[in-house]
C-alpha positions as CSV (number, residue, x, y, z in Angstrom):
1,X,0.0,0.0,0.0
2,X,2.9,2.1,0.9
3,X,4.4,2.2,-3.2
4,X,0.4,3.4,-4.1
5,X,0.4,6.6,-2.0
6,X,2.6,8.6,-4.4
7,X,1.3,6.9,-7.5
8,X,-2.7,8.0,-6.0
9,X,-1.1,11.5,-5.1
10,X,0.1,12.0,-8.5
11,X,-3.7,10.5,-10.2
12,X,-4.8,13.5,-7.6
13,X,-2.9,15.7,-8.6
14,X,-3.4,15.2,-12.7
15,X,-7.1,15.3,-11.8
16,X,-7.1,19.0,-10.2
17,X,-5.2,20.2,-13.0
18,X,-7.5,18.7,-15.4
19,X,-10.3,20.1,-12.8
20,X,-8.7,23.5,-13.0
21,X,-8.0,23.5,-16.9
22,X,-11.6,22.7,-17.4
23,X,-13.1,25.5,-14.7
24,X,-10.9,28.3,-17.1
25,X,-12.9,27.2,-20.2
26,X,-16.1,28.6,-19.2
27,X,-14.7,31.6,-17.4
28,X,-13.1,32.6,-20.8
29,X,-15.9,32.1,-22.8
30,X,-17.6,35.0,-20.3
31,X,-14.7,37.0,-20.2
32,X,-14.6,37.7,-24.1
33,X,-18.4,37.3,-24.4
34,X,-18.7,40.0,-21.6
35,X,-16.0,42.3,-23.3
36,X,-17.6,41.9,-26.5
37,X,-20.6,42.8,-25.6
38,X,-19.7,46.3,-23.6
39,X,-17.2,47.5,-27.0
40,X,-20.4,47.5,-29.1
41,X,-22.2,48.7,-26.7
42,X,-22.3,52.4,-27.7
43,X,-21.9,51.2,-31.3
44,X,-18.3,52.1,-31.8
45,X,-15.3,50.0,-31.7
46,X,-12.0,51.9,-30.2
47,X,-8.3,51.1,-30.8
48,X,-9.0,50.5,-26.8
49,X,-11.4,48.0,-27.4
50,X,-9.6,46.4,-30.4
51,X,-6.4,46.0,-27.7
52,X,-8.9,44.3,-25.2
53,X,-10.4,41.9,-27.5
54,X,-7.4,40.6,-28.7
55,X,-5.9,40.5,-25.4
56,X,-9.1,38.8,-23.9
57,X,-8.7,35.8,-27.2
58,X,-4.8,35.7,-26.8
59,X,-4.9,34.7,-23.2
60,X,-8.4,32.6,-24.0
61,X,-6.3,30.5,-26.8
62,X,-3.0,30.1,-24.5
63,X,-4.9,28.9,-21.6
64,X,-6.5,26.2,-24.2
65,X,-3.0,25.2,-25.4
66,X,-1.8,24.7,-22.2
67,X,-4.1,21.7,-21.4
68,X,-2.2,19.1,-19.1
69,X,-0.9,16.1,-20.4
70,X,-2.9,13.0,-21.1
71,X,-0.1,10.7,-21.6
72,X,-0.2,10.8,-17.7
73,X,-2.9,7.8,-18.0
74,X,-0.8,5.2,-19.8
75,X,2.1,5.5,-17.6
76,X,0.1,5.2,-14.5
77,X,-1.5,2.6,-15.6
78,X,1.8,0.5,-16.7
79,X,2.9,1.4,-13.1
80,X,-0.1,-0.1,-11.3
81,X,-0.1,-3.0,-13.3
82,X,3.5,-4.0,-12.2
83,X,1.7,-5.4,-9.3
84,X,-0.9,-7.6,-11.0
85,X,-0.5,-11.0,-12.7
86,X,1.0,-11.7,-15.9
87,X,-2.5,-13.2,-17.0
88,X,-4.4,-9.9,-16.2
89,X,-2.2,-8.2,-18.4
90,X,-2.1,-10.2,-22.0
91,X,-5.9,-10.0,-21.4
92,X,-5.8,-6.2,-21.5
93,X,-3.9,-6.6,-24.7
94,X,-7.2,-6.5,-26.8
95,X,-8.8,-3.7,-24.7
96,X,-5.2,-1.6,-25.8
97,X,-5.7,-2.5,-29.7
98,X,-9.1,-1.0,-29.6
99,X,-8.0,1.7,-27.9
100,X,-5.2,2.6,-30.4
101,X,-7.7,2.2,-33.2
102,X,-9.8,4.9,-31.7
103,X,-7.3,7.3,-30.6
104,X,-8.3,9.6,-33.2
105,X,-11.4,10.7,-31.5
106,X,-10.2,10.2,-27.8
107,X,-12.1,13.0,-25.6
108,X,-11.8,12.1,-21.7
109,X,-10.0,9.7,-19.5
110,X,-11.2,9.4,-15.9
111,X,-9.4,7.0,-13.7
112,X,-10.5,5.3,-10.2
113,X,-9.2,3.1,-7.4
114,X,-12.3,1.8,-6.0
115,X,-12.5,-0.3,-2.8
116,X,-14.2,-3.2,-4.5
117,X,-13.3,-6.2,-6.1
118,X,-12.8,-6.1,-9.6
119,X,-15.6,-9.0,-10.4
120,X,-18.2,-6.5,-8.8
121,X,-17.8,-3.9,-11.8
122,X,-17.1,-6.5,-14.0
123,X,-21.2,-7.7,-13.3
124,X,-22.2,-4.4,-13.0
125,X,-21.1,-3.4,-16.9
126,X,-22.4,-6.3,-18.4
127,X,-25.6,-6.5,-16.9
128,X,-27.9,-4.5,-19.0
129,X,-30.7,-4.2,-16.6
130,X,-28.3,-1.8,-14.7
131,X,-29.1,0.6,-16.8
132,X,-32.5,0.9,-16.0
133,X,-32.0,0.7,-12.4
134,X,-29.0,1.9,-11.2
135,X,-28.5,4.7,-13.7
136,X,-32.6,5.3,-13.6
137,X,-31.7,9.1,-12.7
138,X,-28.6,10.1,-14.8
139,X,-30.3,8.2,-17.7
140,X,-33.7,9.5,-17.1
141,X,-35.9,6.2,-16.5
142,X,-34.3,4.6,-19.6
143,X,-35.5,2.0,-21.2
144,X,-34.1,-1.5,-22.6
145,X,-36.7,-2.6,-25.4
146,X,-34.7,-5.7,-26.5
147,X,-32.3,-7.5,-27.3
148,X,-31.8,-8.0,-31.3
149,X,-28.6,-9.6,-32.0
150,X,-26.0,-11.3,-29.7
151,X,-22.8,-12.9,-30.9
152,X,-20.2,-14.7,-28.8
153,X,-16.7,-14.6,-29.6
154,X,-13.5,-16.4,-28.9
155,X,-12.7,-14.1,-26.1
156,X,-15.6,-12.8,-25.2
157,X,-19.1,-11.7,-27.4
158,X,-21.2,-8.8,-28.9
159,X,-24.4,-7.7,-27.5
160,X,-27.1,-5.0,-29.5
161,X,-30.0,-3.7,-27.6
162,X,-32.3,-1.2,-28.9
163,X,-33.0,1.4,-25.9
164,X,-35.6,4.3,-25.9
165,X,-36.0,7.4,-24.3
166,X,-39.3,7.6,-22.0
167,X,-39.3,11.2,-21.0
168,X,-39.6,14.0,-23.1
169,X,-37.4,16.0,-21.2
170,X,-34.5,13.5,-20.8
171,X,-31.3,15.4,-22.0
172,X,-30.3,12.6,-24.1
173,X,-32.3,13.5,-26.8
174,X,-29.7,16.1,-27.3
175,X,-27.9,13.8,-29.3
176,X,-30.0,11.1,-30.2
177,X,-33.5,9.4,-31.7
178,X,-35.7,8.3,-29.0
179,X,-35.3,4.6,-30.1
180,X,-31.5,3.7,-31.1
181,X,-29.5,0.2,-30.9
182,X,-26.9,-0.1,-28.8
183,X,-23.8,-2.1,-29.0
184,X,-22.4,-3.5,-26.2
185,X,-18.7,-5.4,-26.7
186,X,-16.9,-7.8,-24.3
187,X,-13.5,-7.8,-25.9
188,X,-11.7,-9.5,-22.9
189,X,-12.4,-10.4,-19.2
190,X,-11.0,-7.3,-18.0
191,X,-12.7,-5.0,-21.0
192,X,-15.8,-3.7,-21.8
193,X,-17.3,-1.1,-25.1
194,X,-20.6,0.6,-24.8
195,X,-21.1,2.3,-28.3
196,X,-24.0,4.7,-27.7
197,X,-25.2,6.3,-31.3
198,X,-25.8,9.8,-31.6
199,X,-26.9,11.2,-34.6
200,X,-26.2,11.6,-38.1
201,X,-24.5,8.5,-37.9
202,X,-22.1,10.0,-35.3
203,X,-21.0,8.0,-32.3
204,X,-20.3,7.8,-28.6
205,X,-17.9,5.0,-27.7
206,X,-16.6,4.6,-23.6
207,X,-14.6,1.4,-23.0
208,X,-14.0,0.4,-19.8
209,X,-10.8,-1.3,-18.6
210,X,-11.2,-3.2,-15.2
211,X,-7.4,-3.7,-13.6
212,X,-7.3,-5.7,-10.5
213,X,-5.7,-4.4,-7.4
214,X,-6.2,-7.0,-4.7
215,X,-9.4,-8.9,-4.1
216,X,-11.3,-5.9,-2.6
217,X,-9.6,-3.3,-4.6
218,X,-9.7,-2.3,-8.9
219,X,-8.8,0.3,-10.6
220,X,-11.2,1.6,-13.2
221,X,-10.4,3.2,-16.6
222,X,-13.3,5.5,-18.4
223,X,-12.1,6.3,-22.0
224,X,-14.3,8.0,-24.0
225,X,-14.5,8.5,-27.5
226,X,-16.7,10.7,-30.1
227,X,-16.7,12.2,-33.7
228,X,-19.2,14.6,-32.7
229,X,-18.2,17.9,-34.4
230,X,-18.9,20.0,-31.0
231,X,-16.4,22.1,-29.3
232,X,-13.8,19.8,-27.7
233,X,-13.9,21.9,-24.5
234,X,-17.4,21.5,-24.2
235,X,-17.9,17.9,-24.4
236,X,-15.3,17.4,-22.3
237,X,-17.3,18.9,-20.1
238,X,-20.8,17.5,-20.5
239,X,-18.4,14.3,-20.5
240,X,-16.7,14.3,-17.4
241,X,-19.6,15.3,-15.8
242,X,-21.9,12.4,-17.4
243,X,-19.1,10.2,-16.4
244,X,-18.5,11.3,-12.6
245,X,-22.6,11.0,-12.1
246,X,-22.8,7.7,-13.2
247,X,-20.1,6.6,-11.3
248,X,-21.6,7.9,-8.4
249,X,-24.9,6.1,-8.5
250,X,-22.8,2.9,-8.9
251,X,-20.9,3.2,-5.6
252,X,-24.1,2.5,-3.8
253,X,-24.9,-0.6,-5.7
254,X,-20.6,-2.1,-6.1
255,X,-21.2,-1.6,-2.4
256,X,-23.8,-3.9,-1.4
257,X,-22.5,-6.4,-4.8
258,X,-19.1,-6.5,-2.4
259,X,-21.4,-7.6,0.9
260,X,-22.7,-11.2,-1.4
261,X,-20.3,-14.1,-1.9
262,X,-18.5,-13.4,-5.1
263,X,-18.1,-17.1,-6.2
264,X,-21.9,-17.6,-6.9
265,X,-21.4,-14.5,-9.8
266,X,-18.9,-17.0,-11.3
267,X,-21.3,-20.2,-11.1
268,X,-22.8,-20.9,-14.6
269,X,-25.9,-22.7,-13.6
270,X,-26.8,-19.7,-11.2
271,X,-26.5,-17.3,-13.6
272,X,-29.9,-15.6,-15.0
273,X,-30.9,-16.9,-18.6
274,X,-32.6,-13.6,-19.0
275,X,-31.6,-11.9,-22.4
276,X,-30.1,-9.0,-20.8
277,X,-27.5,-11.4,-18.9
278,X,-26.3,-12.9,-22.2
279,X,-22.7,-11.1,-22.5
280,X,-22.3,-11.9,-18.3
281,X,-23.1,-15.6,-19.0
282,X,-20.6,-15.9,-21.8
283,X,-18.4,-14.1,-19.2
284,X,-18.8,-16.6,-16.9
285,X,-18.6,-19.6,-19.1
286,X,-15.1,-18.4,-20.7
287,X,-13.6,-16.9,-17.7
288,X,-15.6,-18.2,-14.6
289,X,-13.6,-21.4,-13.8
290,X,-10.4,-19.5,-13.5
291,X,-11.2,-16.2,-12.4
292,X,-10.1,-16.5,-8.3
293,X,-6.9,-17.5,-9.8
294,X,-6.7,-14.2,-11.7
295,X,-7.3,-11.7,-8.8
296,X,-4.3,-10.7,-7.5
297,X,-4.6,-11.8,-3.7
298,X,-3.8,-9.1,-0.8
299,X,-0.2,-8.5,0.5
């Protein structure tokens, strides 16, 4: 535990600058809006006010080029993963190709060390009824329809759904039809995609990369990736936001998952045959057998 406290301090640290960075966007935006708005407002422009624009936008555009560094993410993740198994690791492999595939349209990264074992958020992602229940109030009483297509694969499987948007007023429609399929992609025990369409045939990808600690202790990885053609600032911010509030209802829930005997997750013949448990029962049946001996067990 000792070798973590710098490595956390330093995730903290990266965090409040990001935190920070992202506070100046808005504050900017008001700052030149504002001084905009008070040079025409006696309908002439001054050499004064000319100066103070382009002050205001020079200062605006540094404090956007001086964004701190992302690259922060991969090395702390190659240094927390020093202490988990060799297996853990090739499985993240195919997690990494995706993720280098997609790096064009990388937004936000958001890493956690939560105190729960990793198999709890590993249920909670790929049970789709989750996102009815747990995430009822971020999602706005969202609904799963169906399932229409489910494929397994030799390391994990594929899952479509088709969700729709009950409420009128749910935000979502911001960016989406009120009925759209979903895609859902188990590319490894210890990865998870959630491809949300958007519209236009623009898309919202997050993939999720679960890295075992100890047995009550993971570290979670949010990656998020769009093509929308908004302001990068600005979805970074409806992002990071999106993201933090859903994480939040899940503590609650990985919580009380962490109270229940893990091992009857893992047993195939307990597992629900409900469609919306399909990609957690190929889970189990790849993965189930040997999972114990994949959690890194507590110095």
């Amino acid at each position: 535990m000792n070798s973590n406290q710098p490595l956390n301090a330093a995730v903290i640290m990266t965090h409040l600058k990001n935190g920070i960075w992202l506070l100046g966007i808005p504050s900017g935006v008001f700052g030149i809006t504002n001084r905009t708005m008070v040079s025409f407002a006696d309908g002439y422009l001054s050499a004064l006010d000319l100066a103070q624009l382009f002050i205001a936008s020079f200062l605006f555009i540094t404090w956007l080029s001086c964004k701190p560094e992302e690259s922060f993410n991969s090395v702390n993740s190659s240094q927390q993963s020093k202490g988990n198994s060799d297996h853990s690791q090739g499985f993240l492999c195919p997690g990494k190709a995706r993720m280098y595939e997609l790096q064009a349209y990388h937004t936000v990264s958001q890493e956690y060390i939560l105190p729960f074992s990793s198999m709890c958020q590993i249920y909670h992602l790929l049970n789709l009824s989750h996102l009815e229940t747990i995430h009822a109030f971020s999602l706005n009483n969202l609904k799963v329809i169906q399932v229409t297509h489910f494929q397994p694969t030799a390391v994990g499987g594929i899952i479509k759904f088709q969700t729709t948007l009950d409420s009128p007023l749910n935000i979502l429609r911001i960016w989406r039809l009120p009925i759209v399929e979903v895609i859902l992609t188990l590319h490894a025990p210890y990865t998870v995609e959630l491809c949300i369409p958007a519209y236009n045939d623009k898309k919202i990808i997050v993939i999720f990369n679960v890295v075992p600690i100890s047995n009550k202790e993971h570290q979670l990885l949010i990656d998020i990736y769009t093509d929308l053609k908004w302001p990068k600032p600005l979805l970074q911010i409806l992002l990071h936001m999106a993201s933090c509030l859903t994480l939040f209802e899940d503590l609650p829930y990985l919580y009380k998952l962490s109270q229940r005997n893990l091992s009857c997750l893992l047993n195939l013949n307990r597992v629900s045959n409900h469609e919306t448990m399909r990609l957690f029962k190929r889970f189990v049946e790849l993965y189930g057998s040997t999972m114990e001996s994949l959690q890194p067990t507590d110095s």
